[in-house]
C-alpha positions in Angstrom: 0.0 0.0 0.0 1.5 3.0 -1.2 2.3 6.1 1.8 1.0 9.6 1.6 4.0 11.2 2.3 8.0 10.0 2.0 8.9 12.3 5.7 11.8 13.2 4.1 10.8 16.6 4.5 12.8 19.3 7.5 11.1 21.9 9.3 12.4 24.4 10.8 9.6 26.6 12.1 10.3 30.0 13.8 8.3 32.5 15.9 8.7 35.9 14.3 8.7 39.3 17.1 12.0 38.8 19.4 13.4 35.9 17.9 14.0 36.8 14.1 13.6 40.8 14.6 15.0 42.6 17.8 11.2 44.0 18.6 7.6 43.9 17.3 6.7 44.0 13.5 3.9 46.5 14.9 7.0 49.2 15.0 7.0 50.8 11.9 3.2 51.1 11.5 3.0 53.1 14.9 6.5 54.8 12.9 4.9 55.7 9.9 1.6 57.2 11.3 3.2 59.2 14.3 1.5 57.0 17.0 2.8 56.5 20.1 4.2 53.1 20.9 4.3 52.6 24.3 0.7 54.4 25.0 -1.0 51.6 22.2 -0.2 49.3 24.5 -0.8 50.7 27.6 -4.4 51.3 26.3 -4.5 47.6 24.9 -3.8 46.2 28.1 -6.1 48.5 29.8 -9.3 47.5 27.9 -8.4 43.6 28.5 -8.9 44.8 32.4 -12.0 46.4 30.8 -13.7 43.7 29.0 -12.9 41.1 32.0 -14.6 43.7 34.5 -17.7 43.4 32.4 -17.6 40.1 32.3 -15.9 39.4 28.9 -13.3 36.9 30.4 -12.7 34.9 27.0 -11.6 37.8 25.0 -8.0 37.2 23.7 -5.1 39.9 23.9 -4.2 39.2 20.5 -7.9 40.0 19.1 -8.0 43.0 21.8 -5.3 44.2 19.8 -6.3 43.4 16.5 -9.2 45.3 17.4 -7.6 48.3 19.0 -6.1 48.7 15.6 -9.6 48.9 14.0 -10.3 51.4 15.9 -7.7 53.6 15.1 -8.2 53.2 11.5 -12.2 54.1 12.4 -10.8 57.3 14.2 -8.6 58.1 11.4 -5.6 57.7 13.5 -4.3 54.6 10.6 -6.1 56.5 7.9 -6.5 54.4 4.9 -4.4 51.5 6.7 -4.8 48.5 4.2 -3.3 45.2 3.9 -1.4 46.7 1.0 0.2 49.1 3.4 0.6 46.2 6.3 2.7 44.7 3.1 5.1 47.8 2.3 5.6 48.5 6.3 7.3 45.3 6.3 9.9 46.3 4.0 11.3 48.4 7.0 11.8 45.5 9.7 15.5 45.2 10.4 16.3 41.2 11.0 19.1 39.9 13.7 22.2 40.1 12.5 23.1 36.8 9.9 19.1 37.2 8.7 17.5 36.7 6.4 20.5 34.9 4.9 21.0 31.9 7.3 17.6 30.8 5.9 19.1 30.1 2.4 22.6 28.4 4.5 20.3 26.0 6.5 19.0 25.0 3.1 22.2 24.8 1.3 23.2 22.6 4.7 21.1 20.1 3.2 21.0 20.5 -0.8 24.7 20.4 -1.4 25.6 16.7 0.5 25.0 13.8 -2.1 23.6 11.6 0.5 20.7 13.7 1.9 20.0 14.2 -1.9 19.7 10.7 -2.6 17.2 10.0 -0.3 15.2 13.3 -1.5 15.5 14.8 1.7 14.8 19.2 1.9 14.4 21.5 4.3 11.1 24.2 4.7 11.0 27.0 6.8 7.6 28.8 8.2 6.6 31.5 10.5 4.1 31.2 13.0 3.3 34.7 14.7 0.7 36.2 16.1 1.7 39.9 14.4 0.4 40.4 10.9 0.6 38.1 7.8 1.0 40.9 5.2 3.7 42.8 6.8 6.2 38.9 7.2 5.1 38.4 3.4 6.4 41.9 2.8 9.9 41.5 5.0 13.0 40.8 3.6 12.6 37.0 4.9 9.6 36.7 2.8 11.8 34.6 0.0 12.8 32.2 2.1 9.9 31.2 3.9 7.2 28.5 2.6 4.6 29.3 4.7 3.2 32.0 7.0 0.7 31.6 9.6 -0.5 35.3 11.4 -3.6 37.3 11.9 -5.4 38.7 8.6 -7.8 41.9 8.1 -10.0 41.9 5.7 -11.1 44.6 4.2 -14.2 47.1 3.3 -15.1 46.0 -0.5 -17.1 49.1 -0.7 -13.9 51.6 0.4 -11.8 53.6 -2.2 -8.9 53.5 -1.6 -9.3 49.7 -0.1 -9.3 50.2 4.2 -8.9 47.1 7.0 -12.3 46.7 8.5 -12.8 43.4 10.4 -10.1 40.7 11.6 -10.1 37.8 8.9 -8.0 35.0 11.1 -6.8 35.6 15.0 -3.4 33.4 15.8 -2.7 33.2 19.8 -0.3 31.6 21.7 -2.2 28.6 22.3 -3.6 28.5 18.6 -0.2 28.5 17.2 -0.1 24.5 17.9 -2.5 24.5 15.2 -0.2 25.5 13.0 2.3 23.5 13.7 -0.2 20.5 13.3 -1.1 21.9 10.1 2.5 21.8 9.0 3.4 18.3 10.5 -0.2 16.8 8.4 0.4 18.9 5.2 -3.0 20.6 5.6 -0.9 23.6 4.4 0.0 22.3 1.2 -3.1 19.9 0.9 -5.9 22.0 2.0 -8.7 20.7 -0.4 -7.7 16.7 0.9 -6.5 16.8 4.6 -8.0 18.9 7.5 -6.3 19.4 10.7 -8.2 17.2 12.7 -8.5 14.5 10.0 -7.0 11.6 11.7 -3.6 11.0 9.9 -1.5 8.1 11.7 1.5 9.6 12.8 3.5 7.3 9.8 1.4 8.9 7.2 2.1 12.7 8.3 4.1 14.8 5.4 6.1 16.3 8.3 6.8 14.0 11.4 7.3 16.2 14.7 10.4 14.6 14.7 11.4 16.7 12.2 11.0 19.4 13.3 12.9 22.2 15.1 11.2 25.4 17.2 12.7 28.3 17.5 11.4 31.0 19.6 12.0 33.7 22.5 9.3 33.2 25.5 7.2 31.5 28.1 4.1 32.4 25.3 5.7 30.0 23.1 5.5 27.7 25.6 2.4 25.3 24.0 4.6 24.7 20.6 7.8 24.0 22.7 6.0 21.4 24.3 4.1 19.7 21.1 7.3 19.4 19.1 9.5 18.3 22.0 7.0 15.8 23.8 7.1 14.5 20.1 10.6 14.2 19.1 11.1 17.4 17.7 13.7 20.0 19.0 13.4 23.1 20.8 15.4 26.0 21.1 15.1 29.6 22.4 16.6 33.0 21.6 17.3 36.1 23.4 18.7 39.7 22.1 22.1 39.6 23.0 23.0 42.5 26.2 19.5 42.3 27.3 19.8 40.3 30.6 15.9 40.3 31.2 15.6 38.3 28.1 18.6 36.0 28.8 16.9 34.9 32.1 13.6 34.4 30.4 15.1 32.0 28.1 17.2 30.3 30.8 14.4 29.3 32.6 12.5 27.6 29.7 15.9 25.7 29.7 15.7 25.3 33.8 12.1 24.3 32.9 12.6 21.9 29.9 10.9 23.3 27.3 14.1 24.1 25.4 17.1 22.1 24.6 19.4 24.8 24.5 19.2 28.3 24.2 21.6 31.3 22.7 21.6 34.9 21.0 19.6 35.7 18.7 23.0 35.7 16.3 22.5 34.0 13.1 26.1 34.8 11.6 28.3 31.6 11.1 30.4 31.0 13.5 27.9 31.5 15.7 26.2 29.3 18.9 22.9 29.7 17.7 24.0 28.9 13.8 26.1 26.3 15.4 23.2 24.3 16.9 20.8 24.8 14.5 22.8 23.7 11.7 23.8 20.5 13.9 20.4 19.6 14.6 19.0 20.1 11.0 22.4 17.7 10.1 20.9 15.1 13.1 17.6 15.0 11.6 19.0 14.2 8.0 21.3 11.5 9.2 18.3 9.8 11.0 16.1 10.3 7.9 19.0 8.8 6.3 19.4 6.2 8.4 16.0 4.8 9.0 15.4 4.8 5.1 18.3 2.7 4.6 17.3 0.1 7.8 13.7 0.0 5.7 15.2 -0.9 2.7 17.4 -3.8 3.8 14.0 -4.8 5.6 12.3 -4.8 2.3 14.7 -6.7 0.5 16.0 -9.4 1.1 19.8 -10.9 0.7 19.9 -12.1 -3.3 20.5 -15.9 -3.6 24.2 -17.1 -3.5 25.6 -21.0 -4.5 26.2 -23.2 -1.7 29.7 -24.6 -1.1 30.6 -27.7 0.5 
C-alpha cells in the first residue's frame, strides 16, 4: 500500500517578534503614522482589564489588539491603513544580524551533500506569529519562507482606496499548535484533501514532529515548545544579546525543559545559535537517512548465492 508522504521533509519553524527581529513588526506602523508606541499598549492592556470587569473573560489579547487597531483606523488615527500598506511596512523590519540569509545556508546545509540528496530529503521554513501576515510576506525573509501563519484583516469592498475593516483569522499563543499540526499533516499544502483534525497516523504525516525544530524567544511559546519536543522534535530559544531580562527568560525555559538549548539571537556563522541549528538540521538528516536505509534492507532481502561444500 503505497504512503502519503515519503517524511523526508525538515522543518524548521520560527516564531517571528523577538526571535527573528529585535522588537515587534507593529514598529514601523505606529512609525509611519506618528502613533505612540508605548501608549497603544498601555491602552490595549487597559481594555483587557475592561472587558474582564464586564464580564468578557474569553476575549483574547491578541484580538483585543487586533481590534484596537480597528479602531484607530475608524478614528482616522491609521487613515486608509490597508493590507497593502501592512505589506510595504514590512519592507522596514531590520532582522538579527546573519538574517535573512541563514535561511538560504540552513537549506544549502542540506542540498549540497549527495547523501541527503539521494534519499530526496529538503528543508522548509515557516513563520508562525501572532503579528500580521502581510507585513512577514512583505519582509526581507519573505523569499525564504514556505509558509506564513498570522492574523489577517480583511477589508471594506465598498472603500476607495481599499481600508482594513474586520479581523479575517486571529493566531494566539495557544492556537499557534494549530499550525504547527497543520505543518506536520500537510493541511498547508493539501488543503482541499487533509483537515487538521482529520485523523492521519502519525507514519502517514508529510512532516513527522520529529522533524521538526522550534525556534522562539518566550514562556508564550510555551504550548509549541511542548508539542514538538514531547514529540521528538527540538526546541530552542533565543534572546537579544546584552539584554539580561531576556537572557533569564530564556534560561528558565531551559531550567524548565521546554528548550534544549538556548543562545543569542545571532545567526552569523560561526555563531552558537548557527552552530546548533545547523547541527540539529544535520541530526535530523542522518536519522532520515538512516531509518530509510534500515527500511530498505527490511524490504529486501539478501539475493541468492551457491552453496559450497
Amino acid at each position: 500500500m503505497a504512503t502519503l508522504f515519503t517524511q523526508t521533509i525538515i522543518a524548521v519553524v520560527w516564531d517571528f517578534d523577538k526571535t527573528l527581529i529585535p522588537g515587534y513588526m507593529q514598529g514601523p506602523l505606529f512609525e509611519h503614522y506618528g502613533v505612540d508606541e508605548r501608549q497603544f499598549w498601555r491602552e490595549v492592556n487597559e481594555l483587557s482589564r475592561i472587558y474582564r470587569e464586564r464580564g468578557s473573560e474569553q476575549v483574547s489579547g491578541e484580538m483585543n489588539y487586533l481590534n484596537h487597531i480597528l479602531e484607530y483606523v475608524r478614528r482616522g488615527v491609521f487613515k486608509d491603513l490597508s493590507n497593502e500598506k501592512l505589506g510595504e511596512l514590512g519592507a522596514s523590519l531590520q532582522f538579527y544580524p546573519g538574517l535573512p540569509e541563514f535561511f538560504g545556508e540552513l537549506k544549502e546545509t542540506v542540498e549540497r551533500e549527495p547523501r541527503y540528496a539521494h534519499h530526496d530529503i529538503t528543508l522548509e521554513h515557516y513563520v508562525v506569529s501572532t503579528g500580521f501576515t502581510r507585513t512577514i510576506r512583505g519582509s526581507a525573509i519573505a523569499p525564504y519562507l514556505d509558509g506564513v501563519w498570522g492574523c489577517e484583516f480583511l477589508e471594506d469592498l465598498n472603500a476607495a482606496p481599499p481600508v482594513i475593516a474586520q479581523v479575517g483569522y486571529v493566531l494566539d499563543n495557544t492556537t499557534k499548535t494549530r499550525a504547527v499540526f497543520e505543518i506536520n499533516k500537510g493541511v498547508n499544502k493539501h488543503p482541499e484533501q487533509i483537515d487538521v483534525n482529520a485523523a492521519v497516523p502519525e507514519a502517514e504525516r508529510r512532516i513527522p514532529f520529529q522533524n521538526m525544530i522550534y525556534i522562539a524567544d518566550g514562556p508564550s511559546d510555551v504550548p509549541v515548545f511542548s508539542v514538538v519536543k514531547r514529540s521528538g522534535g527540538y526546541t530552542y530559544g533565543v534572546y537579544n544579546p546584552g539584554q539580561r531580562q531576556e537572557f533569564s527568560q530564556v534560561n528558565e525555559l531551559q531550567r524548565q525543559g521546554r528548550v534544549q538549548a538556548f543562545g543569542p539571537a545571532d545567526y552569523r556563522q560561526g555563531t552558537q545559535t548557527c552552530m546548533w541549528l545547523t547541527d540539529a538540521v544535520q541530526k535530523i538528516a542522518e536519522r532520515i537517512v538512516t531509518d530509510r536505509e534500515r527500511a530498505l534492507g527490511d524490504k529486501v532481502g539478501k539475493a541468492p548465492r551457491h552453496l559450497s561444500d
